[in-house]
C-alpha positions in Angstrom: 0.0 0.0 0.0 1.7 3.4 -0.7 2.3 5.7 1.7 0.9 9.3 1.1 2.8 12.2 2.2 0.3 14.4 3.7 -1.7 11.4 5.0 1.7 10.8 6.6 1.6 14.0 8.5 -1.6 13.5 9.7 -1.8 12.1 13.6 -4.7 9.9 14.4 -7.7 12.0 15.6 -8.5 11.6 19.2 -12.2 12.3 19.4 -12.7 9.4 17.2 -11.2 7.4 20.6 -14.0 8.5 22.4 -16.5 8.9 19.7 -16.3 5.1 18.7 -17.0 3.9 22.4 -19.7 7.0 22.5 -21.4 5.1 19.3 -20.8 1.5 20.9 -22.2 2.2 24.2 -25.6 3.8 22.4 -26.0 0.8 19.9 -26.3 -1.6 23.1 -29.4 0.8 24.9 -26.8 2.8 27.0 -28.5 7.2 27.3 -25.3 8.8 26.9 -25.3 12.4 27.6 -23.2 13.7 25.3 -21.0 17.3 26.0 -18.8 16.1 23.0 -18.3 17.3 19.8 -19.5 21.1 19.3 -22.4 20.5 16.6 -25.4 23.1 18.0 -28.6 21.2 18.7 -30.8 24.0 18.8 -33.1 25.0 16.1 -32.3 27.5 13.1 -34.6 30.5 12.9 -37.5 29.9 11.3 -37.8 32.7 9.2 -34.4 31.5 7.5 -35.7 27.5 7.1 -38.7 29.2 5.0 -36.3 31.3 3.1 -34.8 28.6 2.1 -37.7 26.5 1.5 -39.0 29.4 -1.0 -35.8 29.9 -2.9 -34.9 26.0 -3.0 -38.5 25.8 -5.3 -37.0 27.9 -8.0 -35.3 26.0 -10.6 -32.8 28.7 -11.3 -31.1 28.6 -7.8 -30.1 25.0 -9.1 -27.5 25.5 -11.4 -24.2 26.1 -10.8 -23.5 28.8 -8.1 -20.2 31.4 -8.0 -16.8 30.4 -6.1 -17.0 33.8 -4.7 -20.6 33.6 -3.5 -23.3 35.3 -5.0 -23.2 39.3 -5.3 -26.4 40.4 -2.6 -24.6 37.9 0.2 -21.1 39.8 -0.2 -23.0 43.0 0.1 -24.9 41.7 3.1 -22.0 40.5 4.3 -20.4 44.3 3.8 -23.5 45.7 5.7 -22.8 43.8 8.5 -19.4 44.6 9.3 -20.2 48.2 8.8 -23.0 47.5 11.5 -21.5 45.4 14.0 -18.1 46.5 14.0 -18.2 49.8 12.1 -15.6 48.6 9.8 -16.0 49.2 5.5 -15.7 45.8 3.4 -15.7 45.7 -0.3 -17.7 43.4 -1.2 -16.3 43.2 -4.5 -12.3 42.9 -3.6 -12.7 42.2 0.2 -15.5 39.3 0.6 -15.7 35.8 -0.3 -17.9 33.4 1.2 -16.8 29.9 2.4 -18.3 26.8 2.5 -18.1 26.7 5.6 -15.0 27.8 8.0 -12.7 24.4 7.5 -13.2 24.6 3.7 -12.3 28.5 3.8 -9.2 28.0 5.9 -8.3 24.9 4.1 -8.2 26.4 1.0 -6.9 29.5 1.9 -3.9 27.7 3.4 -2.9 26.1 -0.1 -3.5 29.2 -1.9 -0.8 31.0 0.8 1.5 28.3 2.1 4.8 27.5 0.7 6.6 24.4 1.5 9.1 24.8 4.6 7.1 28.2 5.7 6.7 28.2 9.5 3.1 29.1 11.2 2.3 30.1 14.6 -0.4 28.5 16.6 -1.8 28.6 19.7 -1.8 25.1 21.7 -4.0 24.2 22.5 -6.3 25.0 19.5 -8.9 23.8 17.2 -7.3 20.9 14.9 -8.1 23.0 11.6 -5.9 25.7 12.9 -2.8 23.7 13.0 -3.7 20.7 10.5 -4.5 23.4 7.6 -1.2 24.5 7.7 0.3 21.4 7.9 -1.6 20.0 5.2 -0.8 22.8 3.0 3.3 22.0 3.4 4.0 24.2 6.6 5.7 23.5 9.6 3.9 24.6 13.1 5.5 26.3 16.1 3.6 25.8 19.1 2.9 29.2 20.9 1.6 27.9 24.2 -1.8 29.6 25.4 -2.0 29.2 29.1 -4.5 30.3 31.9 -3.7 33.7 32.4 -0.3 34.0 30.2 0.7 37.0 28.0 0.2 35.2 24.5 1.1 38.4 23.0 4.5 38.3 24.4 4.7 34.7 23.8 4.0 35.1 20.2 7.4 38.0 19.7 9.1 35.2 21.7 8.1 32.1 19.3 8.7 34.6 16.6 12.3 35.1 17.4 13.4 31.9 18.6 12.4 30.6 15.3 14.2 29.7 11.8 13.2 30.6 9.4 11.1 33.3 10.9 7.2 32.6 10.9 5.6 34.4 7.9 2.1 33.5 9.3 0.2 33.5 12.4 -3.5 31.8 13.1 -5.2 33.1 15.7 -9.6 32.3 17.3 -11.0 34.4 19.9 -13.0 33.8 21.7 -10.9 30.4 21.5 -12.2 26.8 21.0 -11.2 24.7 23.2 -10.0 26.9 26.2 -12.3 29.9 25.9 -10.1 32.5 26.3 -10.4 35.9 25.4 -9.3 39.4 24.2 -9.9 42.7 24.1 -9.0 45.2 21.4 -5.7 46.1 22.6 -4.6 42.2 22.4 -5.2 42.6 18.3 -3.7 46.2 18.2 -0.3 44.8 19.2 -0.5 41.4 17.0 -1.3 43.8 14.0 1.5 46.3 14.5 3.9 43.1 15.0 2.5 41.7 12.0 2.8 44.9 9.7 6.6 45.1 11.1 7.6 41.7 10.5 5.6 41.2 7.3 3.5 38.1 8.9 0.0 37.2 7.4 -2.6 37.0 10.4 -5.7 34.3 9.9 -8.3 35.3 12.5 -11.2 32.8 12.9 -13.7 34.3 14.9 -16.8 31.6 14.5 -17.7 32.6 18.4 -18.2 35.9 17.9 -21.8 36.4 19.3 -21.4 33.7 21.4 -20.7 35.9 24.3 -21.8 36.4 27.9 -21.8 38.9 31.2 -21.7 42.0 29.0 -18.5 40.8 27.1 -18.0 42.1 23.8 -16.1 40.1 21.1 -13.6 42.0 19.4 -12.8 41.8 15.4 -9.2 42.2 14.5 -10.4 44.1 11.6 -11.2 47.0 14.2 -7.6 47.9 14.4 -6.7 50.9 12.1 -4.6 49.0 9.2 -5.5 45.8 9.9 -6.1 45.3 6.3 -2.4 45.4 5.6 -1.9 41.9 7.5 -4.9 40.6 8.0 -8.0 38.6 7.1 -11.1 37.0 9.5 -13.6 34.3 8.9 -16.8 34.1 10.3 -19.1 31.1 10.4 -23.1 31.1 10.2 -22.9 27.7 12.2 -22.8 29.0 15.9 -24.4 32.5 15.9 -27.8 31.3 13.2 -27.8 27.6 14.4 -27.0 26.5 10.9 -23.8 24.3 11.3 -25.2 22.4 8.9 -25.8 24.3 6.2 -21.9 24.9 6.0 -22.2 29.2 4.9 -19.4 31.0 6.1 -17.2 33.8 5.4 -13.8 35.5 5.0 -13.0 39.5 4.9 -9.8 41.6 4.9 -6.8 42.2 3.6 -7.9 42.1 -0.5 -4.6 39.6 -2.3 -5.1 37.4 0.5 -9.2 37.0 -0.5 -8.1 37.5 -3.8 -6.0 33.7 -3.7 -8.2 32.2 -1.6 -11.0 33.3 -4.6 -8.6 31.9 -7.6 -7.8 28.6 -5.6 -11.4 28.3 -5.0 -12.3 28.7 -8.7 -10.1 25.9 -9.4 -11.7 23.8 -7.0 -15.7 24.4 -6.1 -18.5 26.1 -7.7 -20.1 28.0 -4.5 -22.1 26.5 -2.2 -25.6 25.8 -3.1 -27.6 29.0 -3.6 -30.7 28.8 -1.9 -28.6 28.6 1.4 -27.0 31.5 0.3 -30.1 33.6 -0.2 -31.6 32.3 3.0 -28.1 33.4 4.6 -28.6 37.1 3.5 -32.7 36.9 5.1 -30.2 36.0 7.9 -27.7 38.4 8.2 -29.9 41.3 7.1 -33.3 40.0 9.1 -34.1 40.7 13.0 -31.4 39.6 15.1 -33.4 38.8 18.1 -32.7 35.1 17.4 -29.3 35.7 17.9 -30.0 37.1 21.3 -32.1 34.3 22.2 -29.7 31.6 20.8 -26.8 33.3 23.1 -29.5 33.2 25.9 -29.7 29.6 25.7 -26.0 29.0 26.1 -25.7 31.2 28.7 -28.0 29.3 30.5 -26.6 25.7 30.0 -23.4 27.4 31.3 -24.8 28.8 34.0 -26.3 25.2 34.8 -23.1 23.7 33.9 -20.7 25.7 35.8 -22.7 25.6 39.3 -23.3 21.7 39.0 -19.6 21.2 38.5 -18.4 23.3 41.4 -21.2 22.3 43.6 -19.8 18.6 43.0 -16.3 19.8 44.3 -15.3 20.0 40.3 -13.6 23.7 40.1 -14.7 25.2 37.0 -14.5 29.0 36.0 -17.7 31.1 33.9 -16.2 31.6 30.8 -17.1 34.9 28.9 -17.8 33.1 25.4 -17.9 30.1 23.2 -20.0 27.1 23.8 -17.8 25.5 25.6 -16.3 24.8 29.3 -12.9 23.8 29.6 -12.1 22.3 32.7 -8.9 20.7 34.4 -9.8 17.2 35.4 -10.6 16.3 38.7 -7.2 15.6 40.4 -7.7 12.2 41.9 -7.8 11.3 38.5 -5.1 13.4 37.0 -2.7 10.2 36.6 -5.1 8.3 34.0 -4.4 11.6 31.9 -7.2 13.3 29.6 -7.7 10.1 27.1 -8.2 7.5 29.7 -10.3 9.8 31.9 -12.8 10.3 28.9 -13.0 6.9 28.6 -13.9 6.0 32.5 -16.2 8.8 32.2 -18.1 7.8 29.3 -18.1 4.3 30.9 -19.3 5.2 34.2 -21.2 8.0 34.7 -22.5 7.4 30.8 -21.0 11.3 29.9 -18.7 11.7 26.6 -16.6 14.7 26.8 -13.7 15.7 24.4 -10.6 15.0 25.5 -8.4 18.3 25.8 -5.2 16.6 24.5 -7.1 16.4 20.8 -6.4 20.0 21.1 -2.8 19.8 21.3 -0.6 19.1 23.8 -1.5 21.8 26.7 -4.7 20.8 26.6 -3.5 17.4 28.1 -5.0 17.4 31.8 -8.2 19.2 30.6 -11.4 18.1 28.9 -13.8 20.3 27.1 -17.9 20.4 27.9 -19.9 21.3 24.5 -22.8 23.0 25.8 -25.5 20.8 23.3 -27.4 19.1 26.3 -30.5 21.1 27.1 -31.2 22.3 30.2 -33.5 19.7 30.8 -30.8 16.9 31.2 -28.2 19.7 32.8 -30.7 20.4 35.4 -30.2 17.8 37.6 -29.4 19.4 40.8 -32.0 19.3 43.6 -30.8 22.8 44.7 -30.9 24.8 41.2 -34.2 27.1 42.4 -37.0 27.2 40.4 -36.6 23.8 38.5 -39.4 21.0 38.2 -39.2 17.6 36.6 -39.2 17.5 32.8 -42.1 15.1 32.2 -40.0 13.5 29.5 -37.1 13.3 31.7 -35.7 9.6 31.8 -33.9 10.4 35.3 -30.6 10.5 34.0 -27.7 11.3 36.5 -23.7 12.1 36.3 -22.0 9.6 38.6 -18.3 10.7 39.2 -17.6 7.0 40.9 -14.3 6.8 43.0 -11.5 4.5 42.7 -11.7 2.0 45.3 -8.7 -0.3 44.7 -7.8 0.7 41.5 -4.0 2.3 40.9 -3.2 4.5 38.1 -0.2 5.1 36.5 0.3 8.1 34.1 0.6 6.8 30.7 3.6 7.3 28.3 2.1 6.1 25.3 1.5 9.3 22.7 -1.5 8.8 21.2 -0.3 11.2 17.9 2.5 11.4 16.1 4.8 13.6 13.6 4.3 17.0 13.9 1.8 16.9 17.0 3.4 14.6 19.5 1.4 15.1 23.0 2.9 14.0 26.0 1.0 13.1 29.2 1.3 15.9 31.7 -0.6 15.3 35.1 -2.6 18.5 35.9 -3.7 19.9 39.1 -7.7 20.1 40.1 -10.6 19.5 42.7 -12.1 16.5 44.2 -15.7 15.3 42.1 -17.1 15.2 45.3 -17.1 14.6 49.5 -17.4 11.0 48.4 -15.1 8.4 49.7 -13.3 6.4 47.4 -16.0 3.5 47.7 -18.9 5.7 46.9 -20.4 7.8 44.3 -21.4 11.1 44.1 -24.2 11.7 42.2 -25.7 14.5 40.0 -29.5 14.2 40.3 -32.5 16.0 40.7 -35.3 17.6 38.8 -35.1 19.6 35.2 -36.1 22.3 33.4 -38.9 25.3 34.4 -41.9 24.2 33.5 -43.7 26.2 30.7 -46.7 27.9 31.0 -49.5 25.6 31.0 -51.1 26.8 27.5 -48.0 26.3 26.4 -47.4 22.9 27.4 -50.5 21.6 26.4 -49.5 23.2 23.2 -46.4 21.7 23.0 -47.5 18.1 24.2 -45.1 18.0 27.2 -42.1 19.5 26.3 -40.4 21.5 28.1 -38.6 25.3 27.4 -34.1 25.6 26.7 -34.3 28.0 29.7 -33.9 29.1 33.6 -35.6 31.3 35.2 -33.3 33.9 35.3 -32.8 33.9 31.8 -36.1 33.7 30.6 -36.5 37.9 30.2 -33.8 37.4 27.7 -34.9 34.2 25.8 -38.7 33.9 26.4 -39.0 30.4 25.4 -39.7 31.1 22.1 -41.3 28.2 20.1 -38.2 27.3 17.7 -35.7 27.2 20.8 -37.9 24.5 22.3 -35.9 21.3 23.2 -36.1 18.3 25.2 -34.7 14.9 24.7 
């Protein structure tokens, strides 16, 4: 069998790991509640769906589509970066849509990359951050991005410790997996660093509504002559609940859209055109969904957090995403982040992503995707205002202890090549007051209960909220969710 040279460089995922036993333990009747893989559960806005629906019954949205995306999205696109960030896009030189953000950055790497350049990257990150580069022929510094470290400085530090120096950088704030992130300043200095050392910056900024406790996102693009160095995708998937539809974006500096365009030509023909028409209805349409999608994560956080640090599981708030990244428990720190996903999806039947998928400092950390409704977070007896879900199947997070069981940390690498994890014990709480013969358990009652016309209405099913975020979200029809 040959051997291929960029399969070569390719380590073995990690989620699939836990993924395969996630898919096992289901096919023989196990109710796994799942905080794994970051694919939004909730619905997308229904006034987009029948946009959709309309334009998909026309028989000329059916033929072949443009590379670059079709003229009214780029200006709708234009519109609202003027509105949200007050920053001017040409949509004819400084837009192209994506097919969604892996294809965009993909792409964009072979259209930029030569063999033997070197890319920075924060580690831990988001596998298409590194693997795009790496694919494309580069070699990856590590920058490491650490609670509370100064990643600015430790980008000019990776920069000059390197040969030959980095000529691009690939940044994502707020940041999958560790949900970090930055103000305005933090960009200012990357771009003036950038412009000096002639480095093309790559900004993914998917989570950029997905924001909480009055933080504001920042877009690099803000920064007076950001242009010069810079370009920043943005993905429909997380902010419209349409990760699905795979509609995405890419703005800035114009050469760099310019070659992503031309490698793209070579390669697709646009994505499918009634999903871009239905984008535009979104982008240009009422953005009260957005609120009341962000009001739903909010609230599984909030749930979330609490229920971990009430179990003796230290876990900070974060400000954005739709995640939590937590360090493991420390009486379980020697199994290391693999083999603790694994004894937690076997059991307290809850799959988590592993945070050593992410890259190497993510080792000692797992990550919660926040795509279990409230109704299954809900589960602590002294959350106030909660009542049993009717549909609830009584589900419970069991942290169990280790009663003659010894550990040792593992030093098997589970990748290879160019990502080559190690396992590094990490620090945490205790899961519980339990002893180490008993198990501490995560039960209780649900979600709020809706109003009674509407849960006759809805034929017992029960509202994505709390009470303290229902001003906010309202429990509107299309958010509705229960297992």
């Amino acid at each position: 069998m040959n051997q291929f040279y960029r399969i070569q460089r390719l380590p073995p995922y990690v989620f699939n790991i836990v993924n395969e036993l996630k898919s096992k333990a289901r096919a023989q009747g196990e109710d796994i509640i799942d905080f794994g893989m970051g694919n939004p559960d909730l619905a997308t806005p229904p006034h987009v769906v029948e946009k959709l629906v309309e334009a998909a019954r026309k028989p000329r949205n059916h033929r072949y589509s443009a590379s670059r995306g079709i003229t009214k999205l780029r200006f709708a696109i234009s519109d609202w970066y003027r509105r949200r960030f007050d920053v001017p896009i040409d949509p004819e030189t400084e837009a192209i849509v994506v097919i969604g953000v892996k294809e965009g950055l993909s792409h964009l790497a072979l259209a930029i990359v030569e063999p033997g350049d070197v890319a920075l990257v924060p580690n831990p990150t988001y596998p298409i951050h590194l693997y795009s580069m790496v694919i494309a022929g580069a070699d990856v510094r590590s920058v490491p991005l650490t609670a509370g470290c100064d990643l600015y400085q430790r980008i000019v530090d990776a920069y000059h410790e390197t040969w030959p120096r980095p000529k691009h950088l690939v940044l994502s704030f707020p940041h999958n997996p560790t949900c970090q992130t930055v103000e305005l300043d933090f960009f200012t200095r990357v771009v003036e660093f950038a412009r000096t050392n002639s480095i093309i910056v790559i900004h993914d900024f998917a989570y950029a509504d997905l924001v909480f406790d009055g933080y504001v996102a920042p877009s690099i693009l803000q920064v007076p002559g950001a242009k010069d160095v810079a370009v920043e995708f943005f993905s429909m998937s997380k902010s419209y609940n349409m990760p699905g539809w795979r509609v995405g974006f890419c703005v800035g500096n114009a050469d760099i859209v310019a070659a992503l365009a031309r490698m793209k030509s070579y390669l697709d023909y646009g994505l499918f055109q009634p999903i871009q028409i239905a984008a535009i209805i979104a982008m240009k349409g009422p953005q009260q969904c957005v609120r009341e999608i962000v009001a739903a994560y909010q609230a599984r956080r909030d749930v979330l957090v609490d229920g971990l640090n009430r179990l003796g599981w230290p876990c900070e708030r974060p400000r954005g995403t739709m995640f939590v990244w937590a360090r493991i428990p420390e009486r379980y720190h020697a199994m290391g982040t693999l083999e603790f996903c694994k004894f937690a999806l076997s059991e307290a039947k809850v799959a988590l992503s592993p945070g050593v998928g992410f890259g190497q400092q993510g080792e000692g950390y797992v990550r919660f995707a926040l795509v279990t409704p409230v109704c299954q977070l809900c589960r602590l007896p002294s959350v106030p205002g909660c009542a049993p879900c009717p549909r609830s199947s009584g589900l419970h997070l069991r942290v169990p202890g280790l009663q003659g069981r010894r550990l040792e940390a593992s030093s098997k690498t589970i990748s290879q090549g160019i990502h080559r994890p190690g396992w590094i014990p990490m620090h945490g709480g205790h899961t519980s007051q339990a002893q180490p013969n008993e198990t501490a358990v995560w039960r209780g009652s649900s979600c709020p209960p809706l109003r009674s016309e509407r849960r006759q209405e809805q034929n017992e099913t029960c509202s994505d909220s709390l009470p303290h975020a229902a001003a906010a979200l309202q429990a509107p029809p299309w958010l509705l969710s229960c297992p």
